[in-house]
C-alpha positions, 0 to 999 in steps of 0.5 A, a space after each residue: 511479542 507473543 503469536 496469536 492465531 495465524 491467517 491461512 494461506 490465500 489460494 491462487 485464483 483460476 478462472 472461478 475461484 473466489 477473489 482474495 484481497 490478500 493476494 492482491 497484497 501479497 502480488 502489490 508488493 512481489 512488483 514492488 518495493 514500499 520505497 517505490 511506492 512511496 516515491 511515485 505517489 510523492 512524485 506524482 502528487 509533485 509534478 500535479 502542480 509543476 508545469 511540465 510533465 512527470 516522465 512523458 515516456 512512461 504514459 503506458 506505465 503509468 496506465 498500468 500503475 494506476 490499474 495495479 493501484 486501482 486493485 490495490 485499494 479495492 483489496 484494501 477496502 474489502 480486508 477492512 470490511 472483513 474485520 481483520 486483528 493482527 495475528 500478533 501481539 506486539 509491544 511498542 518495544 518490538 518496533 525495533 524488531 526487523 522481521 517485523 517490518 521487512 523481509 529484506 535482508 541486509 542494507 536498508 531494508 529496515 529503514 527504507 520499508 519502516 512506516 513513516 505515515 502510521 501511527 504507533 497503533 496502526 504499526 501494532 495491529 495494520 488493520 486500524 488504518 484500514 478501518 479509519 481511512 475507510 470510514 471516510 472515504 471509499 477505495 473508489 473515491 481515492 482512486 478517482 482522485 489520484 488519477 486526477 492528479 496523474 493526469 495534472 502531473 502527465 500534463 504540461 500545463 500549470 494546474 492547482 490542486 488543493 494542497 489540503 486535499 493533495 496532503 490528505 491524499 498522500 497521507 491517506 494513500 500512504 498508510 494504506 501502502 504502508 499497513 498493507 506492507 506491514 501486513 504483507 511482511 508480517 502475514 502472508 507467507 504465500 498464497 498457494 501456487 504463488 510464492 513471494 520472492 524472497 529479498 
């Protein structure tokens, strides 16, 4: 693994400073884990074709997770739209290299947050799955149909989404969380005023 050149720090906005993606990144993943992650978006498109309802009790929750994804995709979109390489240079022997690929420490940190969904290219430079997905489709686009299928899952009644179109999603949404996590681990050591928590 050789170092190639480093992104600076991303600086906290206030009320006028300029938008930065990477800090949506750095905070997407101060709030959660890629596991959780990863589980509610299974579970989610799960329920959307069960007839009873994904955890009725946690519909503000839910609210707020959709906005939290809503800005997580809109970063995502923007970074592939600024032409992003990965800052280092890695081998496929690296992949079993941890600090790679978490930044928690001890138990199964390595295997909960390792990439199931990206390819070995994506794994060596994250950007590419944001380039690919988005030559497809728009953050707007994913939004939209993930919280189509939050409202089949929050409901009680059978619905049937498209399995194609749920397995698409899932794959889609998942690479993103997935490139987005690599890049975060790898990256983004803080961004000014806001340090991320050490695990």
């Amino acid at each position: 693994m050789k170092k190639a050149k480093t992104k600076p720090a991303a600086p906290i906005p206030e009320a006028q400073e300029q938008y930065d993606p990477f800090r949506i990144i750095a905070i997407t993943f101060d709030i959660n884990h890629l596991s959780s992650y990863r589980h509610f978006i299974t579970d989610i498109l799960l329920y959307s074709s069960l007839s009873r309802a994904y955890r009725k009790e946690l519909a503000g929750e839910l609210i707020l997770t959709l906005d939290e994804i809503a800005a997580f995709l809109k970063a995502c979109f923007d970074i592939s739209k600024q032409k992003h390489q990965s800052s280092l240079i890695i081998s496929e022997e690296d992949v079993r290299k941890r600090k790679l690929v978490t930044n928690k420490k001890g138990g199964l940190g390595y295997w909960d947050d390792f990439p199931k969904v990206l390819s070995m290219e994506e794994f060596k430079n994250p950007y590419l799955a944001f380039r690919l997905i988005f030559e497809y489709t728009t953050h707007e686009k994913l939004h939209d149909s993930f919280k189509q299928m939050m409202r089949y899952a929050c409901s009680n009644y059978v619905s049937y989404p498209n399995e194609g179109n749920t397995l698409l999603l899932y794959q889609q949404l998942m690479k993103l969380f997935e490139a987005a996590h690599l890049i975060n681990v790898r990256e983004i050591c803080q961004t000014e005023d806001f340090l991320k928590h050490p695990y």
